[in-house]
C-alpha positions in Angstrom: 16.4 -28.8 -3.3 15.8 -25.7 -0.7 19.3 -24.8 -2.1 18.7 -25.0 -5.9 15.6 -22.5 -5.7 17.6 -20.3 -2.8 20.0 -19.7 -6.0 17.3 -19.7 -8.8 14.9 -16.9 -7.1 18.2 -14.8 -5.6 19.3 -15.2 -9.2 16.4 -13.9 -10.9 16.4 -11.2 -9.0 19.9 -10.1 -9.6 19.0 -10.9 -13.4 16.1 -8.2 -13.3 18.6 -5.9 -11.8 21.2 -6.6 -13.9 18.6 -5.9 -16.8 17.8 -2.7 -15.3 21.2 -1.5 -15.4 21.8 -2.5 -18.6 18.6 -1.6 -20.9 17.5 1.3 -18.6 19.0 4.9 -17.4 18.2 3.5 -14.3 20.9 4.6 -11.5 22.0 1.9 -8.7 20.6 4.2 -6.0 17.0 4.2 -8.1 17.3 0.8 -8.4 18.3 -0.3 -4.9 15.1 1.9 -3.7 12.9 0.0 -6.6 14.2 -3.4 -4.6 13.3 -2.3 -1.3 9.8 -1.4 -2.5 9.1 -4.6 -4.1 10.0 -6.2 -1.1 7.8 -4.0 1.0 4.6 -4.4 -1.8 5.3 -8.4 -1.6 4.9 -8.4 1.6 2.1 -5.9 2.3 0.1 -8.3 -0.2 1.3 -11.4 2.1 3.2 -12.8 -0.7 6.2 -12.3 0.5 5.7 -15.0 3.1 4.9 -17.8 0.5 7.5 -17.0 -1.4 10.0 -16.8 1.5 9.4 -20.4 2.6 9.7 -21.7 -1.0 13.4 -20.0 -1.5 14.5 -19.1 1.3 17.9 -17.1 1.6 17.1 -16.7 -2.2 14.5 -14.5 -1.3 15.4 -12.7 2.1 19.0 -11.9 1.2 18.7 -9.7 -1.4 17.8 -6.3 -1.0 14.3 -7.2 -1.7 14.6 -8.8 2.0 15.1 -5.3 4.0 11.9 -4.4 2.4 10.1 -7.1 3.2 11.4 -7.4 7.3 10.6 -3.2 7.4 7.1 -3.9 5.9 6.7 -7.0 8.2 7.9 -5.4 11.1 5.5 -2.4 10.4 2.5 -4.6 10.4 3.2 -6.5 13.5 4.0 -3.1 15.5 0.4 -1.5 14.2 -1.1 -4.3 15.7 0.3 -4.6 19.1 1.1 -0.8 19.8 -1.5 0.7 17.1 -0.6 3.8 15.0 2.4 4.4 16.6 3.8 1.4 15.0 4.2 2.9 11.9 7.0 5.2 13.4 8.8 2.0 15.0 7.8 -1.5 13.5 10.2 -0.7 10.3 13.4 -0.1 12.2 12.5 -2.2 15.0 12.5 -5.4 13.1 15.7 -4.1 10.6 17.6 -2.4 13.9 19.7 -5.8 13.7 20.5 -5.9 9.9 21.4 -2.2 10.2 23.9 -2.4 12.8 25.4 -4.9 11.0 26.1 -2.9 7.6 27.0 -0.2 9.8 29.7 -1.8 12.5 30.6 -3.9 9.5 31.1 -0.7 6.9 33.1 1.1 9.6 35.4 -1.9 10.2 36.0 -1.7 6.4 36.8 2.0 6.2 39.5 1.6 9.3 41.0 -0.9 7.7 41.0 0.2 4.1 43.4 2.6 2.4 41.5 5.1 0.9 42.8 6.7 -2.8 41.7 9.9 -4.8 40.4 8.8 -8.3 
């Protein structure tokens, strides 16, 4: 069952963005940023939490799911280390994701041909 709302929460999601592209003027970039802040809001308001155990990967692996691990990550590092948190929590909690899409976007371009349009 775990699987079926994975796919019907990671699906609405993509719907609303696919809705976005479509009916608004709406560029990917402003778009991808809007994701990440509904992540970060969801989770600021501790609902992202609730909602993460009900869908699981449905939730977490859409772009909605950096926000929530930066805004996460934030909140835990306020309260061990205090304000200087802010400056850390974020990356600290993300510094795996983002090496990741980094190492893994690098392989990519050295193995990719790349053409003029």
């Amino acid at each position: 069952m775990i699987f079926l709302w994975a796919f019907l929460v990671g699906g609405a999601i993509c719907t609303v963005g696919q809705m976005l592209i479509m009916k608004t003027n709406f560029t990917p970039a402003r778009i991808l940023v809007f994701f990440v802040g509904v992540g970060c809001v969801l989770a600021a308001f501790a609902v992202y939490e609730p909602i993460l155990k009900f869908a699981g990967s449905g939730i977490s692996t859409p772009i909605t799911g950096f926000g929530g691990t930066l805004t996460r990550g934030t909140i835990q590092a306020v309260k061990e280390d205090g304000f200087l948190g802010i400056l850390t929590g974020g990356l600290t909690a993300a510094a795996a994701g983002i090496a990741v899409a980094t190492v893994s976007a690098f392989v990519v371009a050295m193995l990719a041909r790349s053409r003029s349009k």
